[in-house]
N, C-alpha and C positions, 0 to 999 in steps of 0.2 A: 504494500500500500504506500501511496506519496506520504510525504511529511506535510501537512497541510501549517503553514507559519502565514503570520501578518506581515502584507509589504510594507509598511511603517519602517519595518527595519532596514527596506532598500530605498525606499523614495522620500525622502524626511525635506524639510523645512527648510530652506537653510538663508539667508539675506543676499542683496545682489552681490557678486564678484567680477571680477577681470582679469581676465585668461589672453596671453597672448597666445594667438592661433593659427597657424600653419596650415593657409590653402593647398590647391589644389596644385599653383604653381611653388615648384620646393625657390624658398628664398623670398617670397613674400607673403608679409606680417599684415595683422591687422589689432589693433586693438578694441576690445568687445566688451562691452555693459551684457551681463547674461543672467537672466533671472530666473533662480531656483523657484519654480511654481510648484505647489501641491500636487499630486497628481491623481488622476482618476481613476483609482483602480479598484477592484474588486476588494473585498475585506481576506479572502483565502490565498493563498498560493502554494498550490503542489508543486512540491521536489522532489526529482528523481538522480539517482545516479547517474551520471556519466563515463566516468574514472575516478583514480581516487581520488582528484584535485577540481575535477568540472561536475558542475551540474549545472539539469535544466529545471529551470521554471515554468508553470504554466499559469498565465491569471489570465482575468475577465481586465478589459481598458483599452483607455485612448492611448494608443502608441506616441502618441507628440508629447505627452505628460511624464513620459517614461524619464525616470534616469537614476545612476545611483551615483557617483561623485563630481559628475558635470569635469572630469578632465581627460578619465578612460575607459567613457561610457559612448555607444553610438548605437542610435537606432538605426533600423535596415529597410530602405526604402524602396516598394517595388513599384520602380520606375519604367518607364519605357524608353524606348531606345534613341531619342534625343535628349532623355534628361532634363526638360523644359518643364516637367508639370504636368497634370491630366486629373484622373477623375481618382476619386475613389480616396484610400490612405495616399496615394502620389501627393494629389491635390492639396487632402487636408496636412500632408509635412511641409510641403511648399509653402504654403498659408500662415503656417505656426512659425516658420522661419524663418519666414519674414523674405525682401524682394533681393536679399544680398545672396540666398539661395540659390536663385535661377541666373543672377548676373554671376556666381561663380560657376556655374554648371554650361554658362555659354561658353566659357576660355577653357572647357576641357578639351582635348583635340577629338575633332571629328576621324575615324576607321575610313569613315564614308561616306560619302554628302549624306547629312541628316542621324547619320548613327553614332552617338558618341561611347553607348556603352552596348555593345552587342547580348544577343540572347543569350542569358550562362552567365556572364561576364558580372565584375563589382568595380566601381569608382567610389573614391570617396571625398570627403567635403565635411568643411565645420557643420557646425551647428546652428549656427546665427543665434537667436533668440530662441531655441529650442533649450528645452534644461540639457539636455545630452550634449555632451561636447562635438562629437561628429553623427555624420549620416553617412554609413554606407549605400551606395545606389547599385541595386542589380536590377537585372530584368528576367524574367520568368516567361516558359511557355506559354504560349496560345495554345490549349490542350487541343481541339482538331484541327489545327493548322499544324502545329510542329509533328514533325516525323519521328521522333524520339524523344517526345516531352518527357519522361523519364529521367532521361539523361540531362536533358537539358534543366529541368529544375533540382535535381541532383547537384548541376554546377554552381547555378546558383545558389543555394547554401552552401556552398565547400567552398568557391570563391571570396565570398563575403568573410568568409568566417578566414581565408589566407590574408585579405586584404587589412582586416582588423589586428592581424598578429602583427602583420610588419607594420600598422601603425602602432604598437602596443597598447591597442584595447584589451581590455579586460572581463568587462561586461558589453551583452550584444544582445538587443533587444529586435528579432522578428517579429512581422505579419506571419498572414499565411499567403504565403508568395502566390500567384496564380490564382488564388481561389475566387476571384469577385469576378470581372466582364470578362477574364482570360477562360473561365469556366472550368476550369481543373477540379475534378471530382475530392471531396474533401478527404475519404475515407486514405484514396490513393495518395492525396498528395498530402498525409500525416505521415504515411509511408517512409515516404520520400524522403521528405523534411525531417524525422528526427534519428532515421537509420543514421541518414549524410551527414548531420549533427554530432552523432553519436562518434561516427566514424575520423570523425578531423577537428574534434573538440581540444585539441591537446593546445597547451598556454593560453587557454582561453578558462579564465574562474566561473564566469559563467555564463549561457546563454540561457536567454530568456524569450517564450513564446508569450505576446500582449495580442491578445485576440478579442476582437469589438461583439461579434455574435456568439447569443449560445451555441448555436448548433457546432458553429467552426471550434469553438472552447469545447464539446462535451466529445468532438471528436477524438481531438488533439489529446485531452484528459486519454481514452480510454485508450487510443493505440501508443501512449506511454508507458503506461502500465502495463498493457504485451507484450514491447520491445524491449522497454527498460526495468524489468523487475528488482526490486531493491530486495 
């Protein structure tokens, strides 16, 4: 069975600070006013094992609320493939971040006219006014468009979670990648997401699923407890 504990103990209170913060381009600074907000999270949080050094989290919440030290914490944002912004959690992190988000996510290099972060793939980026100190950007299958969406949102959580090492994050706060207009069936892609997790969780203390609907939560909850029994 998970260890059911209160986020109080990861998401607390804390007054503004300022962080100097290392874009997207290495060598320029910006200095940043970043406001520790409360965050909106469920009152439970199941933990499971990982290894003997990671675990995962699972609660009910607004992922843009998320964070636990605001210096080597990044939420994970499933972006589309110019990185501009869209609907759904894209939108609402873009939103929370404020407009320095999308003007840093214009100076990432384009692969290919319009494509800055390919299907699979992770970029990353401050935080702006988000509590979390970064946002990793991946992008997830079109579940009947991609020919191997399997794989491909396999990448994307193994990317994100490499991207985050070599920035030394610590804590890594996912969606569930795919699962809103992209249509990726829930059951498969807890699958996915917490095998891939399981599997490439190493210098990462913890990763954490923030999931906004029951359905996608009571999922996530029960193929944790199959995969990862404690």
């Amino acid at each position: 069975m998970p260890l059911i504990s209160s986020p109080s103990l990861y998401c607390s209170l804390k007054s503004p600070n300022y962080m100097l913060s290392t874009f997207v381009n290495p060598g320029s600074y910006s200095l940043r006013q970043r406001t520790r907000a409360s965050s909106n999270m469920s009152t439970n949080v199941a933990q499971f094992n990982l290894s003997p050094t990671s675990f995962l989290k699972i609660l009910k919440g607004d992922i843009t609320q998320w964070s636990i030290d605001g210096s080597s914490d990044a939420i994970v944002n499933p972006a589309n493939e110019r990185m501009l912004g869209g609907g759904g959690a894209d939108g609402a992190i873009h939103r929370a971040a404020g407009p320095e988000l999308k003007t840093t996510c214009y100076d990432v290099p384009e692969v290919r006219p319009g494509v800055r972060c390919p299907t699979g793939e992770a970029r990353i980026t401050p935080g702006f006014k988000l509590p979390a100190s970064h946002v990793i950007h991946t992008v997830g299958p079109v579940y009947d468009v991609d020919s191997n969406a399997p794989a491909s949102l396999s990448n994307a959580y193994r990317n994100s979670l490499r991207v985050a090492r070599e920035n030394n994050i610590q804590y890594v706060a996912f969606p569930a990648i795919s699962c809103g207009v992209y249509g990726y069936p829930f059951d498969e892609a807890a699958t996915v997401a917490i095998s891939t997790i399981k599997e490439h969780c190493d210098a990462i203390k913890e990763v954490h699923f923030v999931l906004f609907s029951d359905d996608i939560y009571n999922v996530w909850l029960k193929k944790a407890g199959e995969l990862l029994p404690n």
